[in-house]
C-alpha positions in Angstrom: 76.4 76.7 35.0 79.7 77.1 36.6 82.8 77.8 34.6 86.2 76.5 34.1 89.4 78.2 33.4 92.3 76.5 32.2 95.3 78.2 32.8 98.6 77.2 29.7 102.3 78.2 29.9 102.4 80.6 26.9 105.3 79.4 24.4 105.5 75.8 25.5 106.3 73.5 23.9 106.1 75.8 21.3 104.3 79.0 20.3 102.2 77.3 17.7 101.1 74.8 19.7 100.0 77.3 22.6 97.3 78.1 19.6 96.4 75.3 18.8 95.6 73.7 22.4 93.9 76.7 23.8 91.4 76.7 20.5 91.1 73.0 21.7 90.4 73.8 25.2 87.5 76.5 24.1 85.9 73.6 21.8 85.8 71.1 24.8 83.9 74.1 26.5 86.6 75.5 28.8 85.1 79.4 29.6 88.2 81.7 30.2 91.5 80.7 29.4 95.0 81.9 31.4 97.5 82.5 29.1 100.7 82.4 31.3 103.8 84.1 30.7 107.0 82.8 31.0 109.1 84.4 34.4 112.2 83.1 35.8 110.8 83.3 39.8 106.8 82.2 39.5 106.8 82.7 43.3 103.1 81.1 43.3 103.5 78.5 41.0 104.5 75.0 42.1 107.2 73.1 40.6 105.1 71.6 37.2 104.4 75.4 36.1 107.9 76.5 37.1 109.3 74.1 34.6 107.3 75.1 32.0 108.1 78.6 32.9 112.0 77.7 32.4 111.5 75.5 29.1 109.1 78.1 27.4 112.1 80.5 28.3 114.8 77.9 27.1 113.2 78.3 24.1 113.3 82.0 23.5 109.6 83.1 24.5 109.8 86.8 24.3 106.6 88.7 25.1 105.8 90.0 21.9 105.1 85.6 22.2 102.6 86.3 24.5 100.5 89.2 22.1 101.2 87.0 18.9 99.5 84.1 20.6 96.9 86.5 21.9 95.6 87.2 19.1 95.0 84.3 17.2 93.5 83.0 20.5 91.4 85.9 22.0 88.7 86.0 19.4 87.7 82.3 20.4 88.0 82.1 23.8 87.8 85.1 26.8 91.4 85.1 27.4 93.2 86.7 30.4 97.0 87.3 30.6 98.7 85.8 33.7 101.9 86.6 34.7 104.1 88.5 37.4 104.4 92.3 38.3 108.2 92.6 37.1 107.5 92.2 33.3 104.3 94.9 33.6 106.7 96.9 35.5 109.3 97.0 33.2 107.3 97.6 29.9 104.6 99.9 31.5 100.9 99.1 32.2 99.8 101.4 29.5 102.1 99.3 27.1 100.3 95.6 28.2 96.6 97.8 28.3 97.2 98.6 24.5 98.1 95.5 23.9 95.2 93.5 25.6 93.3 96.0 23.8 94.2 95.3 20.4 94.3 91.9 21.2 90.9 91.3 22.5 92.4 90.2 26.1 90.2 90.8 28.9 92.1 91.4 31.7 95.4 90.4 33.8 95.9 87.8 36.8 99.0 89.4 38.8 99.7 87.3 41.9 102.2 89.1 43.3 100.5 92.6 42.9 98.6 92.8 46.6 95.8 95.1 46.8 97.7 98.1 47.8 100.3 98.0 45.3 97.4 97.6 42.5 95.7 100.8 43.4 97.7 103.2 41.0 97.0 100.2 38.5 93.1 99.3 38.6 91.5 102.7 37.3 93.6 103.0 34.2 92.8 99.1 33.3 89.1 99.1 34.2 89.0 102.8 32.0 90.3 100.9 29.5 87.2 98.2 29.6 89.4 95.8 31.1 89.7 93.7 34.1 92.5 93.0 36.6 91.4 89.7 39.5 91.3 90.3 43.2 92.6 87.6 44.9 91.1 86.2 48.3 93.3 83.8 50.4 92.1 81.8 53.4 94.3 83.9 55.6 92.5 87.1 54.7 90.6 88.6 57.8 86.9 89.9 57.3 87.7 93.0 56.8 90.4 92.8 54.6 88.0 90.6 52.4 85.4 93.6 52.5 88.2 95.5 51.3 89.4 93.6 48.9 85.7 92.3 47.1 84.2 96.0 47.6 85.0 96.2 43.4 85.6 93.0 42.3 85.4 92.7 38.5 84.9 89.3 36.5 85.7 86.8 39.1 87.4 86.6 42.7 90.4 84.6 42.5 90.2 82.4 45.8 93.1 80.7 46.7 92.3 77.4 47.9 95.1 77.1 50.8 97.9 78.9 51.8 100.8 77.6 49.4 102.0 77.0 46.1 99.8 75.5 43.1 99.7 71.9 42.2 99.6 70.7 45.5 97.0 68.4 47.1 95.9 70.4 50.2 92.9 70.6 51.4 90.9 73.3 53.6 87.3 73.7 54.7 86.3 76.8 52.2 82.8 77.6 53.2 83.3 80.0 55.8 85.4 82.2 53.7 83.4 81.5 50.5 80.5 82.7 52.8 82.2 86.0 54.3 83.2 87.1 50.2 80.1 86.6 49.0 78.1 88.7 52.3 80.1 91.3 50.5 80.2 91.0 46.8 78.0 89.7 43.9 80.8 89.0 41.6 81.4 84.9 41.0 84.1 83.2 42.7 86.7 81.0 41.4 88.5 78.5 43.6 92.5 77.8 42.1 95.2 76.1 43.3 94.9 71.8 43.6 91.8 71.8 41.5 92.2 68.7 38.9 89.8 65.7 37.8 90.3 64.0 41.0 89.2 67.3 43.4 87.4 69.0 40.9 84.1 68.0 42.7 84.8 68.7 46.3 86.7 72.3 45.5 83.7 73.7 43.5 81.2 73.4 46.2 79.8 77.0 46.5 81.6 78.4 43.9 80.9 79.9 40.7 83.8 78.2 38.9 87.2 76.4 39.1 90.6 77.4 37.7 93.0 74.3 36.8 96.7 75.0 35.7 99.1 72.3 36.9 96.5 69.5 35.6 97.0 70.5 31.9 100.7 71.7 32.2 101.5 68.3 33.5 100.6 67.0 29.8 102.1 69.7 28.6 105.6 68.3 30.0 104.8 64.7 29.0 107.5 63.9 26.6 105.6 60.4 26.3 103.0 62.2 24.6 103.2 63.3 20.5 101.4 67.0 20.2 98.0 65.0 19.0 98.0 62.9 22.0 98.5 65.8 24.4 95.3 67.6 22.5 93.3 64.5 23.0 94.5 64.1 26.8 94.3 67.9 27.6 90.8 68.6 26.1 89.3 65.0 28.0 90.9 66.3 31.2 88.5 69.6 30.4 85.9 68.0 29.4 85.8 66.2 32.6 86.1 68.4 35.1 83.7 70.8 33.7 80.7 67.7 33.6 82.0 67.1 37.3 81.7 70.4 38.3 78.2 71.1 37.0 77.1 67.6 38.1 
């Protein structure tokens, strides 16, 4: 069966209701869930997440958020902690391994960490029993896919065009879903543009899908009471995953 992971702006609209969605999402069978953290410049992240990111940090998310979140959601759901390198600079790796430790996170989704960067990075978090994604992008050569996929862990993170997320483009994957996995056993995930309406075409040879702006765009419905969000969060999962394993 392939998977879905939902990705949720940690800390908005409110830390409580962080909780309370993601244990929704793992009840309308979402697989891994991306807790996001709150950063001022989410280079990757389109202009839906990037407002979340500002509110959640308008109102006063703090990272020590993040962990307090972590673990009331962790031992429901496989939870991985997405954010950018400055914050895991700052604080230390070791300090964010600890805590995904005695959390029960399972690993980190840094975009902006490229594979050369994460070298001094990867042994200490896959010692610890954790996991830290590769991510593949169509503009990757052959060889720096080898390179990249050689020890994959989890899932490959493939980018689904060149870009931002939330946007509707569109690219023939096969060729490069077909050149990662010549190389590597571990599942891929396409991101970026996968919602209810693409969720179909954008799995095709994949192992799973990962959906962010989708659910985040709920998330910033002010038309919506906190109950209504639930309800229209946990169908939007709920579909995609029956479309993707149809």
């Amino acid at each position: 069966m392939k998977k879905l992971v939902a990705f949720i702006t940690t800390g908005f609209p409110s830390l409580e209701f962080t909780v309370e969605v993601a244990l929704a999402l793992a009840d309308a069978g979402v697989d891994t869930l991306e807790l996001g953290m709150p950063f001022s410049d989410p280079v990757a992240d389109g202009p839906v997440i990037e407002k979340a990111n500002l509110k959640a940090l308008q109102n006063g998310f703090k990272l020590e958020h993040l962990f307090e979140a972590s673990a009331q959601i962790a031992p429901y759901i496989d939870t991985l902690w997405m954010g950018y390198f400055n914050p895991f600079y700052h604080k230390g790796m070791e300090h964010f391994i600890a805590k995904a430790k005695s959390t029960g996170v399972s690993g980190f989704i840094i975009p902006d960490l490229p594979l050369e960067e994460a070298m001094p990075y990867k042994p200490m978090i896959e010692s610890a029993g954790l996991n830290l994604i590769d991510f593949i992008a169509p503009t990757d050569s052959p060889a720096r896919i080898k390179q990249i996929v050689s020890d994959a862990q989890k899932f490959i993170y493939l980018v689904a065009y060149a870009g931002i997320t939330g946007s509707s483009k569109s690219e023939d994957l096969q060729p490069i879903i077909t050149e990662i996995k010549k190389h590597s056993q571990t599942p891929v995930y396409v991101g970026f543009g996968v919602d209810q309406h693409t969720a179909t075409q954008k799995a095709q040879g994949v192992d799973g899908v990962i959906v962010g702006s989708a659910f985040v765009k709920v998330l910033l419905d002010e038309t919506l009471n906190h109950a209504q969000k639930i309800t229209k969060i946990t169908a939007i999962a709920k579909e995609i995953k029956e479309k993707i394993n149809a």
